[in-house]
N, C-alpha and C positions, 0 to 999 in steps of 0.2 A: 533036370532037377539039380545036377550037381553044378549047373552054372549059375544057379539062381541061388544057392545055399553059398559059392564061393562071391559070389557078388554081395548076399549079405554078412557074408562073413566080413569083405573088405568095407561095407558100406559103418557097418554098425561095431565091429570089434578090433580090425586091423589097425595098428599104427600107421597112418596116413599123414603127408605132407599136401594131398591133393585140397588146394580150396575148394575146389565143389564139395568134397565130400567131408572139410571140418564146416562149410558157411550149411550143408546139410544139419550136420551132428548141431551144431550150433543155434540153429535153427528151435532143436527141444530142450539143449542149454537154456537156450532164452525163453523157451515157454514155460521151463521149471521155476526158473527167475521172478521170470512177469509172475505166473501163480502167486508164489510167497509175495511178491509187490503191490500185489492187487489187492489180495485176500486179507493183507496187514494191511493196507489206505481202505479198505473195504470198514476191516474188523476196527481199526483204531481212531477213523473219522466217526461213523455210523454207533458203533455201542459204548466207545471210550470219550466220545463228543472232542476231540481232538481238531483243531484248526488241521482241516485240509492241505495244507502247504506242509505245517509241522507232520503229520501224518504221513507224508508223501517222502518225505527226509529217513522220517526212520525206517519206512517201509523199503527205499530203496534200496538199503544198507544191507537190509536184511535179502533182498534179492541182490545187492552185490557178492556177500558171500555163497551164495548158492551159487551163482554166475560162476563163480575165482575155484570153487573146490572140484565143479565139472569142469569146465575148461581145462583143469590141468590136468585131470586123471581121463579124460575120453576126447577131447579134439583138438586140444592142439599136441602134437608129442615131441615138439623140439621147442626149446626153451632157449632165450637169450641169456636168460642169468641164472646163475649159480645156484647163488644166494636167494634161499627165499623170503626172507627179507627184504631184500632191496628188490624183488619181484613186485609182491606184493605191496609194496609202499607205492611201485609206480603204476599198477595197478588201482590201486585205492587212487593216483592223483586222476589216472585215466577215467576211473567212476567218480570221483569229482567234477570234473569236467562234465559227464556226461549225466550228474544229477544236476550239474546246473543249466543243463538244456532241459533237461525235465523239465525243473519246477518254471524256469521262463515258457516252453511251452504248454504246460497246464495251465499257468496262469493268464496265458495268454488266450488259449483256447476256452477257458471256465469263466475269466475276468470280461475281456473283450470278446466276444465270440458267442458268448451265451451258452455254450455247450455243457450240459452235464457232466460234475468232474469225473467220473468214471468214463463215458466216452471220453472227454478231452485227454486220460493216460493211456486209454486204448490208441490213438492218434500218435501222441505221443511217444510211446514205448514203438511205434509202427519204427517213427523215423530216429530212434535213435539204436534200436537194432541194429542196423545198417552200421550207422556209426562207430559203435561197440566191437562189434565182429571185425574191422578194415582196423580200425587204429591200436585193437590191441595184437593182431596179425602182423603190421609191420611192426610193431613198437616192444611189442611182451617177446611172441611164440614165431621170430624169422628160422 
């Protein structure tokens, strides 16, 4: 029992450098993330009649800060820069980046592809997780 309690002690509360156990933590980052992303392209296309793409832009933003305020208080715990300012600006250009693989693969997937936009950001949000996690680990939290 106390190996199980010191494991989730390390898994879930410790200051860790271990990539397994931030792309773990990281893992319900990005599920709180996707939530507020989905729920807002869900809530802003469907009862707000909002174009889809534009939907998709502000929804991401809104899961980018959800993203940026977990990441820094529970998985990553070493920080390259100081200043959180100039953190978070490169942060914001890394979720640039990585809303403009969004919306190309939503529209790829909804446009070309036929698929339903809500699966097409299920797909979507799949392969840019991966993404997300690797580039702001070497880039943001070495």
């Amino acid at each position: 029992m106390k190996e199980l309690y010191q494991f989730s002690n390390l898994l879930l509360k410790e200051k860790t450098e271990k990539t397994s156990i931030q792309l773990f933590r990281y893992f319900f980052v990005g599920g709180a993330a996707f939530l507020i992303d989905f729920s807002s392209l869900y809530i802003l296309t469907d009862f707000f009649g909002i174009y889809y793409l534009s939907s998709a832009a502000i929804a991401f933003i809104m899961g980018l800060l959800t993203n940026y305020i977990l990441s820094i208080s529970w998985v990553f715990n070493k920080r390259t820069y100081d200043n959180i300012i100039s953190e978070f600006t490169l942060f914001t250009i890394l979720a640039i980046i990585g809303l403009t693989l969004n919306e190309v693969l939503l529209w790829e997937f909804t446009n070309n592809l036929n698929i339903y936009y809500l699966y097409s950001k299920v797909l979507a949000t799949g392969i840019i997780f991966f993404f997300n996690f690797f580039i702001r680990k070497i880039i943001l939290f070495q």
